[in-house]
C-alpha positions as CSV (number, residue, x, y, z in Angstrom):
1,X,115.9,60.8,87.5
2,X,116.8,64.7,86.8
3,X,117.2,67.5,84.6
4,X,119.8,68.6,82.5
5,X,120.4,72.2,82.6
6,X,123.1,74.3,81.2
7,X,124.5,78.1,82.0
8,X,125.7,80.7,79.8
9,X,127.9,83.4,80.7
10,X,130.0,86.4,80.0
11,X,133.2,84.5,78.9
12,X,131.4,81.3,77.3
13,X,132.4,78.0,78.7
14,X,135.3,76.5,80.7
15,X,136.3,73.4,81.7
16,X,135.6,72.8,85.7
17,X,133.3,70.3,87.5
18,X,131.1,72.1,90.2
19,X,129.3,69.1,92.3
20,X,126.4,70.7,95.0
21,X,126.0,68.6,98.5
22,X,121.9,69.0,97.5
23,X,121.5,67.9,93.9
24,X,122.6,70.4,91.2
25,X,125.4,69.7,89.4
26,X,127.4,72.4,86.7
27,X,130.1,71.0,84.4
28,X,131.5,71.7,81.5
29,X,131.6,72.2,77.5
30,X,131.9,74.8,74.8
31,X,130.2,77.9,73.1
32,X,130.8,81.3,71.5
33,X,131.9,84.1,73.9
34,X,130.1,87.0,75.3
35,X,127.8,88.1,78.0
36,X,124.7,86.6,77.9
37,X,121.5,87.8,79.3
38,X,118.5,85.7,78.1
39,X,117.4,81.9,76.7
40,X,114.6,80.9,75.0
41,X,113.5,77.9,74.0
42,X,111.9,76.7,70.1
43,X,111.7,75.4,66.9
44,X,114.2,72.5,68.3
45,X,116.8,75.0,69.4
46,X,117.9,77.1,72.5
47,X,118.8,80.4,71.8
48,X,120.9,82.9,74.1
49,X,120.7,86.2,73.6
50,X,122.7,89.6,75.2
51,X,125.0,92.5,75.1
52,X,125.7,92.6,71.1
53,X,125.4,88.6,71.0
54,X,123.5,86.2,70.2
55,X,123.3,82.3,69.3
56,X,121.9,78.5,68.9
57,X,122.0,75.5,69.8
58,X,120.2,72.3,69.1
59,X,121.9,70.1,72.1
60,X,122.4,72.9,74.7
61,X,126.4,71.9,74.1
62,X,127.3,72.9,71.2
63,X,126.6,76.7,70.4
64,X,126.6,78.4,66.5
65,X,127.3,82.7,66.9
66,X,124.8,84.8,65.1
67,X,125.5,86.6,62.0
68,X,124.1,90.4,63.0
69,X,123.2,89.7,66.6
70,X,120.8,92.2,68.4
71,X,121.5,93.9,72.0
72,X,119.1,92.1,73.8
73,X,117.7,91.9,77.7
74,X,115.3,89.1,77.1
75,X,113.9,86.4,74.7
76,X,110.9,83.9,74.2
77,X,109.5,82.0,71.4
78,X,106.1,81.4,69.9
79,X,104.4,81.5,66.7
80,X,107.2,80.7,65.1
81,X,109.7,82.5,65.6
82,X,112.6,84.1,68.8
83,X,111.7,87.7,69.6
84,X,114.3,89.4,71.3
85,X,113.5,92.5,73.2
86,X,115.4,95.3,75.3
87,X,118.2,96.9,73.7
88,X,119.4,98.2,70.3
89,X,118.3,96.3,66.9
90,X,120.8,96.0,64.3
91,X,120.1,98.4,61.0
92,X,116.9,99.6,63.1
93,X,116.3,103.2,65.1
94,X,117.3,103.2,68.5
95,X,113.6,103.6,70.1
96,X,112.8,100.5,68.1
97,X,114.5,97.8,71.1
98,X,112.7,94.7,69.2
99,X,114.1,91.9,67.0
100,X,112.1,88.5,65.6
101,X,114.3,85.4,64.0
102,X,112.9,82.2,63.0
103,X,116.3,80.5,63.6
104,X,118.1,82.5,66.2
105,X,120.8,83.2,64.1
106,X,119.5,85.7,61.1
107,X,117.9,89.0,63.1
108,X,115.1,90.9,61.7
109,X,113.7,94.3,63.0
110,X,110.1,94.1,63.8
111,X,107.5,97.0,62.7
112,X,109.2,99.9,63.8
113,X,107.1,101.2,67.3
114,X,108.4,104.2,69.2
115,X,108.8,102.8,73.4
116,X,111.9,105.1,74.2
117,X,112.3,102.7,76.8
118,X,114.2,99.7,78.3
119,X,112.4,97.0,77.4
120,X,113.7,94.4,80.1
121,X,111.2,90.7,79.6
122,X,109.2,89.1,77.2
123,X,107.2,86.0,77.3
124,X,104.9,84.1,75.3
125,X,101.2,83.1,76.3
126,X,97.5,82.6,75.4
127,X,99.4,83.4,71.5
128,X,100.5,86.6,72.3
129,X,104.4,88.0,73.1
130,X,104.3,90.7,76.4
131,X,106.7,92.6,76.4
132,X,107.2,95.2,79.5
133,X,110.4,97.0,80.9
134,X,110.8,100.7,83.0
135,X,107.9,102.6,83.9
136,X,105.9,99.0,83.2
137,X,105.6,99.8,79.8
138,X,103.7,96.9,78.6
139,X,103.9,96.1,74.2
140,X,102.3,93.3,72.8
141,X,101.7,91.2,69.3
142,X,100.6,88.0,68.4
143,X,103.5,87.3,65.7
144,X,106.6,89.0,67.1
145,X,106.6,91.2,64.3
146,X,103.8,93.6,64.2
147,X,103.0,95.3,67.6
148,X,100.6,97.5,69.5
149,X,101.2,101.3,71.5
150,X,103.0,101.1,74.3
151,X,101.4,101.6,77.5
152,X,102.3,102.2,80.9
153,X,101.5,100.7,83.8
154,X,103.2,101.8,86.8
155,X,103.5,105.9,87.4
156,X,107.8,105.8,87.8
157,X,109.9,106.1,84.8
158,X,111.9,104.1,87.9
159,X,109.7,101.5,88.4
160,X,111.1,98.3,85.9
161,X,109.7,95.3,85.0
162,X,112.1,92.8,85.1
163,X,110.8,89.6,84.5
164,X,107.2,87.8,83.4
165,X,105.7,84.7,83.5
166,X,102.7,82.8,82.0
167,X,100.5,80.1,83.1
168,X,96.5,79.2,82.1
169,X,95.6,82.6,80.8
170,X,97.5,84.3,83.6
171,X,100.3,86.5,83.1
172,X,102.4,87.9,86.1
173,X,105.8,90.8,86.4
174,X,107.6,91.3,88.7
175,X,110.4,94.2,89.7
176,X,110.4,97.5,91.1
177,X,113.1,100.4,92.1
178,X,115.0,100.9,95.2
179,X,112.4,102.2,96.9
180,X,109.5,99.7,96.3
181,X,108.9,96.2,94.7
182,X,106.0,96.1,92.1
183,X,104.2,92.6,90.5
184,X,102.1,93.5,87.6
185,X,99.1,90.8,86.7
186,X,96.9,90.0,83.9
187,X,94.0,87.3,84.6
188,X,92.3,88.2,81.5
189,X,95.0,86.9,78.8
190,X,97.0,89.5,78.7
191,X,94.0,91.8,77.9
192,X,94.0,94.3,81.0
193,X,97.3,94.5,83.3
194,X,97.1,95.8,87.1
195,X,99.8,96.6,89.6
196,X,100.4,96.6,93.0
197,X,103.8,97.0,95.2
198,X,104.7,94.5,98.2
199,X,105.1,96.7,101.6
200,X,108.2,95.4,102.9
201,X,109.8,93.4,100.5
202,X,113.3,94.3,99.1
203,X,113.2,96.0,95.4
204,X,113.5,94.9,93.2
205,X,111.9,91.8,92.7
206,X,114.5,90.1,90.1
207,X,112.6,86.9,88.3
208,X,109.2,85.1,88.2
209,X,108.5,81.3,87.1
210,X,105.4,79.1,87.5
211,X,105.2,75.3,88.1
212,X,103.8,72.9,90.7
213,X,100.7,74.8,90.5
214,X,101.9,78.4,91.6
215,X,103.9,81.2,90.4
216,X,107.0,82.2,92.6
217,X,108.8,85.0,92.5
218,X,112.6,85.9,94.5
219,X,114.5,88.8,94.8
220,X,116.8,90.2,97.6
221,X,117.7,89.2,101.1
222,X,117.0,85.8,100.3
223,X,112.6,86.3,99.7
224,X,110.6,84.6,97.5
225,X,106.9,85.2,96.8
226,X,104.4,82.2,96.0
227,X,100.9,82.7,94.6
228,X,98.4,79.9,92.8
229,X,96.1,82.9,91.2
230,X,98.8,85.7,90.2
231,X,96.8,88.0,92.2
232,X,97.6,87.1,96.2
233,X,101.2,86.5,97.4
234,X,102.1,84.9,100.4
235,X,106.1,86.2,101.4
236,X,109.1,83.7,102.8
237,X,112.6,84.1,103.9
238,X,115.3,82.4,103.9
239,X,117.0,82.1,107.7
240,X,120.4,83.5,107.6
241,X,121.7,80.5,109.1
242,X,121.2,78.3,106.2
243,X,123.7,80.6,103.9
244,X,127.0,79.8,103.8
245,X,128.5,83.0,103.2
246,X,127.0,84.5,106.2
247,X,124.5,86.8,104.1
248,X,121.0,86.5,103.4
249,X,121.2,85.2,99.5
250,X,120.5,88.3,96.6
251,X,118.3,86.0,94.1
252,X,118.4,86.8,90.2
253,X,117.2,84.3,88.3
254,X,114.7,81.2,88.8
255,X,113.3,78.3,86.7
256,X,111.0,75.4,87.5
257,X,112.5,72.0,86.0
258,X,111.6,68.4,86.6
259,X,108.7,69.0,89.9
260,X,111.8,71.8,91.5
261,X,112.5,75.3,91.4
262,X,115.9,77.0,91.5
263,X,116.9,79.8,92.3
264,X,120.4,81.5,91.5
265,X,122.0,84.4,93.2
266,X,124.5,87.3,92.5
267,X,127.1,85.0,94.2
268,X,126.7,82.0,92.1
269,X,124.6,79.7,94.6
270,X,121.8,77.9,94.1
271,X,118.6,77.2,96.1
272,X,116.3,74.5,96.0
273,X,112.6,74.6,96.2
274,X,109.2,72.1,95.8
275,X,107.2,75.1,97.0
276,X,108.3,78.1,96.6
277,X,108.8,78.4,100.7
278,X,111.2,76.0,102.0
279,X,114.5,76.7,100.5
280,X,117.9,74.3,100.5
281,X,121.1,76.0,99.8
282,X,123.5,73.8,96.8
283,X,126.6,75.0,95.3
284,X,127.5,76.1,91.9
285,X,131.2,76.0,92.2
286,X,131.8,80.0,90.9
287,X,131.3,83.1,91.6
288,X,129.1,84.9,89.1
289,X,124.9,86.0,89.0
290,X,123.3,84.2,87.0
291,X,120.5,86.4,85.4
292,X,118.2,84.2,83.1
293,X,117.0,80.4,82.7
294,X,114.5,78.5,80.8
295,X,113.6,74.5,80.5
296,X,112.8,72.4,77.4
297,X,113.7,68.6,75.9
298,X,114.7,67.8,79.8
299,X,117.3,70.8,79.8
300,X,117.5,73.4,82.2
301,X,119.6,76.5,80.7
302,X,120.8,79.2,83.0
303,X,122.9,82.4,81.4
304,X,124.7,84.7,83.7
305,X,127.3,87.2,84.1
306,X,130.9,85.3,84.2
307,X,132.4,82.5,82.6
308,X,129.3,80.1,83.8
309,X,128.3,77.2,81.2
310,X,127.9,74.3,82.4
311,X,125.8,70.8,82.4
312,X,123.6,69.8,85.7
313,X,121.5,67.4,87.1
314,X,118.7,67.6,89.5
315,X,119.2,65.3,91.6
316,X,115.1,65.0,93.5
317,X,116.2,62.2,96.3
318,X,115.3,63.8,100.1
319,X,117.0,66.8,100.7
320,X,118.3,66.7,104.6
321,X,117.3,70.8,105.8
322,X,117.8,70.1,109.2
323,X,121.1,67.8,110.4
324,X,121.0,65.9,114.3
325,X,123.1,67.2,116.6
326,X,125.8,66.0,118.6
327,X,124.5,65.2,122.1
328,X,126.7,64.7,125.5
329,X,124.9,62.4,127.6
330,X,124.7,61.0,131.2
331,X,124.9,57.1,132.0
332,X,120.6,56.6,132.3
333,X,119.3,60.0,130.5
334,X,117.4,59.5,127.4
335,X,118.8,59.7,123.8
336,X,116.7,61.6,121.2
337,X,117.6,62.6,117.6
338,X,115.8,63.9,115.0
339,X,116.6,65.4,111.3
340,X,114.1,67.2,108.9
341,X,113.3,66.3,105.6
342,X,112.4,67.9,102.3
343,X,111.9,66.6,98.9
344,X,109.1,64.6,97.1
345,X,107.4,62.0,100.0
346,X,107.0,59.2,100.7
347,X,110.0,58.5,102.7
348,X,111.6,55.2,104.7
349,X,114.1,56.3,107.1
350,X,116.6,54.2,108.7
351,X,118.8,55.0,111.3
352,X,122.9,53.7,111.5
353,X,124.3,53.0,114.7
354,X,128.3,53.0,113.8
355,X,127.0,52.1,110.3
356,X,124.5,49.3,111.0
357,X,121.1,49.2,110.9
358,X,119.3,50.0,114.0
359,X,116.2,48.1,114.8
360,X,112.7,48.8,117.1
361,X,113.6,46.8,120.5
362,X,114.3,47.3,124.4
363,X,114.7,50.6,124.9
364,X,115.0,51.2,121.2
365,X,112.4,53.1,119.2
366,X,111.8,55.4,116.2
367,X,114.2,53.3,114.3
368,X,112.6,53.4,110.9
369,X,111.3,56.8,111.5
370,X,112.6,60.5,111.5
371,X,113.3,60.6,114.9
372,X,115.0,58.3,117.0
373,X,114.7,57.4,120.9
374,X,116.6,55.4,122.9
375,X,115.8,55.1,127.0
376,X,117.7,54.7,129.6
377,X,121.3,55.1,127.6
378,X,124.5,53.3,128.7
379,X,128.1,53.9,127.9
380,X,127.4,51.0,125.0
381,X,125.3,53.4,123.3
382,X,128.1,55.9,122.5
383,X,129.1,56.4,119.0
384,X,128.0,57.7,115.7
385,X,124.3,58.2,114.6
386,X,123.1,58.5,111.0
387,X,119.6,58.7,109.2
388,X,119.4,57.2,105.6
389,X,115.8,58.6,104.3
390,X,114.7,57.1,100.9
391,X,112.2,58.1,98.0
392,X,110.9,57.0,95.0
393,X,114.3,59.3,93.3
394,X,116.9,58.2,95.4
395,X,118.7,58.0,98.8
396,X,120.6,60.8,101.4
397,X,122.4,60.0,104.0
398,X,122.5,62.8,107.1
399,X,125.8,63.4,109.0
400,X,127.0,61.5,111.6
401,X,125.7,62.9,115.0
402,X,128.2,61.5,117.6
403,X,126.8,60.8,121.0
404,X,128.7,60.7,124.1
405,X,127.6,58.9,127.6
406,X,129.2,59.5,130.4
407,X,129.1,56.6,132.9
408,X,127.3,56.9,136.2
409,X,129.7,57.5,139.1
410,X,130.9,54.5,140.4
411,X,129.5,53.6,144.1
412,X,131.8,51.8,146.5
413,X,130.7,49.8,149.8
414,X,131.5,52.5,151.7
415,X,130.3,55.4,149.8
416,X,126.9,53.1,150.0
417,X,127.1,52.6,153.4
418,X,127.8,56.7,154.3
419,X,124.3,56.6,153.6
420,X,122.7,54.7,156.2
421,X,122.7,55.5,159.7
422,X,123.6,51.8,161.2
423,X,123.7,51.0,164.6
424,X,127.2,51.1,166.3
425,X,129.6,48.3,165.7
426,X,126.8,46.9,162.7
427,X,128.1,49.0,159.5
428,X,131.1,46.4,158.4
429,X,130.3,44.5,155.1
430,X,129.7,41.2,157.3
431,X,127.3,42.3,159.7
432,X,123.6,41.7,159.3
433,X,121.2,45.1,161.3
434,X,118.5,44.0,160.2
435,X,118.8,40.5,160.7
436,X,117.3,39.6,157.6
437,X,119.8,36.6,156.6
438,X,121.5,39.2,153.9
439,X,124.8,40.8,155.4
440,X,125.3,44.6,154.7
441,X,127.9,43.5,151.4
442,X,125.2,41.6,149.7
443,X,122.4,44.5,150.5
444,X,124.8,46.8,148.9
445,X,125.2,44.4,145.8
446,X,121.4,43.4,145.4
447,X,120.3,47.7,146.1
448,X,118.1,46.4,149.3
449,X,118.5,48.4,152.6
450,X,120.2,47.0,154.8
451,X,118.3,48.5,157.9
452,X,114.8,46.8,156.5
453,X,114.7,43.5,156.7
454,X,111.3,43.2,154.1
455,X,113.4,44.9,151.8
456,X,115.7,42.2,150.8
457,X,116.4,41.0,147.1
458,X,116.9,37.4,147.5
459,X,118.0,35.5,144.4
460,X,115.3,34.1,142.7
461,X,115.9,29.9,142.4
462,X,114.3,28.2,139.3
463,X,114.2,24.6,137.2
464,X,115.1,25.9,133.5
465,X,115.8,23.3,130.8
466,X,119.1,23.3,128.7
467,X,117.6,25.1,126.0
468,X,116.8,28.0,128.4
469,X,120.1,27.9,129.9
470,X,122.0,27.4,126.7
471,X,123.4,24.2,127.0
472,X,123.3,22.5,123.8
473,X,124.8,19.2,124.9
474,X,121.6,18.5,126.8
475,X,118.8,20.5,125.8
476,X,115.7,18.9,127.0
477,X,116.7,18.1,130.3
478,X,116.7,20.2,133.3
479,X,118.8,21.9,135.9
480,X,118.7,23.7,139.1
481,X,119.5,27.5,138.5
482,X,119.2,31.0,140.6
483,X,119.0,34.6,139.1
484,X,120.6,37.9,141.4
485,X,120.4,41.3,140.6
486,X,123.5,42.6,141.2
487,X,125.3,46.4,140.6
488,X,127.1,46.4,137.4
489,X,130.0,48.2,138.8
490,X,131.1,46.6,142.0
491,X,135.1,47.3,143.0
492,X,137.5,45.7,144.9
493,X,134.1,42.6,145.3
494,X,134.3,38.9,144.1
495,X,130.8,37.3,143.5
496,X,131.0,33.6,144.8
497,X,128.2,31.2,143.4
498,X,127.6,28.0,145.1
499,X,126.0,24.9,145.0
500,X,125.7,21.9,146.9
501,X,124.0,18.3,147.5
502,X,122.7,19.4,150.7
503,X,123.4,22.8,153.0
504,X,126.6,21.4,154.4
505,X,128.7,20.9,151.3
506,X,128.1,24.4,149.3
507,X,131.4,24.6,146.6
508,X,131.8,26.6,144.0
509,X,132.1,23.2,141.5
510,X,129.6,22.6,138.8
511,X,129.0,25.9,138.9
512,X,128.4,27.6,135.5
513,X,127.2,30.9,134.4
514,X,124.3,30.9,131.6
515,X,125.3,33.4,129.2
516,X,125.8,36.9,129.7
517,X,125.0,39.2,132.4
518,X,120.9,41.5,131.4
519,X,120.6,44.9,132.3
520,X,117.9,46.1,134.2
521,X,115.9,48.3,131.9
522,X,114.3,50.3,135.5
523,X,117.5,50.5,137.0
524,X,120.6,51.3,134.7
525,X,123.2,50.7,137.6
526,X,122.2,46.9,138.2
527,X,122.3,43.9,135.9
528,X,120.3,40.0,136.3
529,X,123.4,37.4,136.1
530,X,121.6,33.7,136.2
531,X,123.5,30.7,137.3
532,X,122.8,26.9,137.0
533,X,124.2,23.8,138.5
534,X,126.0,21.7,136.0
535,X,124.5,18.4,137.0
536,X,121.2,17.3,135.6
537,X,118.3,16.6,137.8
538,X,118.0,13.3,135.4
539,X,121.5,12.4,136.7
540,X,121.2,13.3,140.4
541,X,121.2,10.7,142.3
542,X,119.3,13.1,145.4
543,X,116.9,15.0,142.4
544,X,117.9,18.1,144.2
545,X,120.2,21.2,144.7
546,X,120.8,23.9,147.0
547,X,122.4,27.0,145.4
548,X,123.6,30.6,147.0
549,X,125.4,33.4,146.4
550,X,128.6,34.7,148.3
551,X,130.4,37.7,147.8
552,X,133.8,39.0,149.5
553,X,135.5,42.1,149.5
């Protein structure tokens, strides 16, 4: 369910745990001392390589120093054997700047070939080493040991090559001066090399890796380049808003391990990639660049300048790029949140209400989905919201997106009646205008208008059996009941149900309320309340029932 990767540095390792909120982890462990430039990986070994050092290990953990290490800017394996290229070569002349070792720890000169100069990456592909460095000086051999003229490729003793890469045939650099960013390309096997500069893009370009079908390439101000054929590169950037330490990120180093690339910077963060585009900031825990990587036997090794070594794990369960926001809401507006996703699909998404499970229904929907809507919001639906999205690889939970509701205003009798222009003498609660049988305090309660008498909301009289009612003593028989709509919010205002034998004897006895008041999804201020009449029609001696409602102030 990861990757193990590792990072050398300039003062070996130290003990410290360094967790990342997006899946890569650094701890600790132990090796030789020294600053390290370069991994490679071969023969059942990694070896790390740098300024006067060199060493091995067989577990990534446990490190073994080299005997006469080289000065070295980069190594790669192949045919047998490490070859170290870029700096000074122990018991060699100084324009020589290659090594080869079959072990990583005994150092060998190869064939003496005058480059006078830096020699910066090497890699290994279609069985031959390239090795290129300033003024794209390109040197290559098929066993590391013996190998051909030095030629240049770009026009700049300036100009550097900094890092290649290898895929199908294909070979791509990338690097560059101040001035300009250069990628040099090879679709022939590493036969013919051409060059080209990026208009635009920061120099240098630092690193170059290939996997999940593409070759991708960072370098400053937080841009990466992505290209399936070596030849055409598309350009991204990272928003500033998604660095932490309020600068666009200076990449150096990148590697492809377990379907992810990541990319390390001069500050010691790591980004995230599945394409090469889409970036998602993690954590390293220190301070250092990082400046070379490679992957093998399900370890990913990174070497950097500073005390860096460490053990992580990929962690490829959804990545959460884009958090929902808080929201401040009025009593009846609508609720919408939404988060956005990266990682490897398919996805479930669930969202938490106050850490349960919401579900599709009423004004509820986009439950199970990446965005969530909710209609028609009352003050019960404040609180904390949450998205759990799941893969194949795991689970992430988003942050809790607290939602506030502010209740509607509350509206009195006589804030009600201010609106109405009533006759004289006809706006008290008891008086009837429109003569419609409903007095101004129940037109008020039910929303009618009380100067229209076809307007009125008369309660709605039914026959509903127990089971409808919720009486579980006597569920299959039946009983006289009557639904109102009333305003949720009614001050200072007693509701009186009634019911009676006949119209002269209306009491509130035997009255009963059937369960709890239901809001009124079109109207968020008003809310159903049924009643029923206790006795059963079975047991009436008159088989009938008058009911009303009263209300007082």
């Amino acid at each position: 369910m990861g990757i193990n990767a590792f990072a050398v540095g300039e003062f070996g390792f130290h003990a410290q745990l360094f967790a990342t909120p997006t899946g890569v982890y650094f701890t600790s462990g132990a090796l030789i001392s020294g600053s390290f430039r370069s991994l490679a990986h071969g023969a059942g070994r990694f070896v790390a390589v740098g300024n006067e050092v060199s060493g091995a290990s067989t577990n990534g953990r446990d490190w073994t120093a080299s005997l006469n290490p080289s000065s070295a800017n980069a190594v790669a394996y192949g045919n047998g054997r490490f070859v170290a290229v870029g700096g000074t070569v122990v018991n060699s002349p100084e324009t020589n700047r290659i090594s080869h070792s079959t072990d990583g720890l005994n150092w060998q000169p190869s064939t003496p070939v005058s480059i006078n100069r830096t020699l910066h990456s090497v890699v290994f592909g279609s069985g031959t080493f390239v090795a290129s460095g300033a003024q794209g000086v390109i040197v290559k051999s098929t066993d590391g040991i013996t190998w051909t003229a030095p030629t240049n490729i770009l026009a700049s003793d300036q100009e550097n090559i900094l890092s290649l890469a290898h895929n199908g045939g294909i070979f791509v650099g990338v690097g560059g001066s101040g001035s300009s960013s250069q990628i040099i390309s090879s679709t022939d096997g590493g036969v013919t090399f051409v060059s080209r500069s990026i208009p635009g893009f920061p120099a240098p370009i630092a690193a170059v890796t290939y996997g999940n079908g593409r070759f991708v390439a960072v370098g400053p101000n937080g841009y990466s380049l992505t290209s399936t054929d070596g030849v055409n590169f598309s350009r991204f950037q990272i928003p500033l808003a998604q660095s932490s330490t309020g600068a666009t990120p200076v990449f150096t180093a990148i590697v492809f391990a377990d379907g992810v690339f990541i990319a390390t910077t001069a500050r010691g963060q790591a980004y995230t990639s599945t394409d090469g585009a889409t970036w998602v900031q993690s954590f390293t825990g220190v301070s250092a660049a990082f400046s070379g990587s490679v992957v093998a036997n399900g370890l990913a090794m990174f070497v950097g300048r500073g005390k860096i070594v460490g053990l992580a794990v990929v962690d490829k369960s959804p990545y959460i790029t884009g958090q929902p926001a808080d929201l401040a809401l009025a009593q009846g507006n609508a609720l919408n949140l939404t988060a956005a996703i990266s990682g490897t699909a398919p996805y479930t998404y669930q969202w938490l209400f106050n850490g349960a499970p919401l579900a599709n229904a009423g004004t509820v929907s986009g439950a199970t989905s990446g965005a969530l809507a909710i209609s028609n919001v009352q003050p019960s639906a404040a609180g904390n919201y949450q998205l759990v999205v799941t893969n194949a690889d795991g689970s992430r939970a988003s942050r809790e997106a607290a939602v506030t509701v502010a209740p509607s205003p509350v509206l009195t009798f006589g804030g009600w009646a201010t609106g109405f222009t009533f006759p004289p003498g006809e706006s008290d609660p008891e008086d009837d205008p429109d003569g419609d049988g409903l007095k101004n305090l129940l037109e008020y309660l039910t929303g009618s208008h009380p100067l229209l008498s076809g307007s009125a909301l008369v309660p709605a009289g039914q026959v509903q059996t127990g089971t409808q009612l919720g009486v579980p003593a006597d569920p299959a028989k039946r009983y006289f009941s009557f639904t109102a709509r009333v305003r949720k919010q009614r001050p200072g205002i007693t509701l009186t149900p009634q019911a009676g034998v006949t119209m002269a004897d209306f009491s509130t006895d035997g009255v009963v309320q059937a369960g709890a008041p239901l809001g009124d999804i079109t109207a968020p201020d008003f809310e159903f309340i049924t009643w029923y009449y206790s006795v059963a029609i079975e047991n009436s001696l008159s088989g009938r029932a008058f009911m009303r409602l009263g209300a007082s102030m």
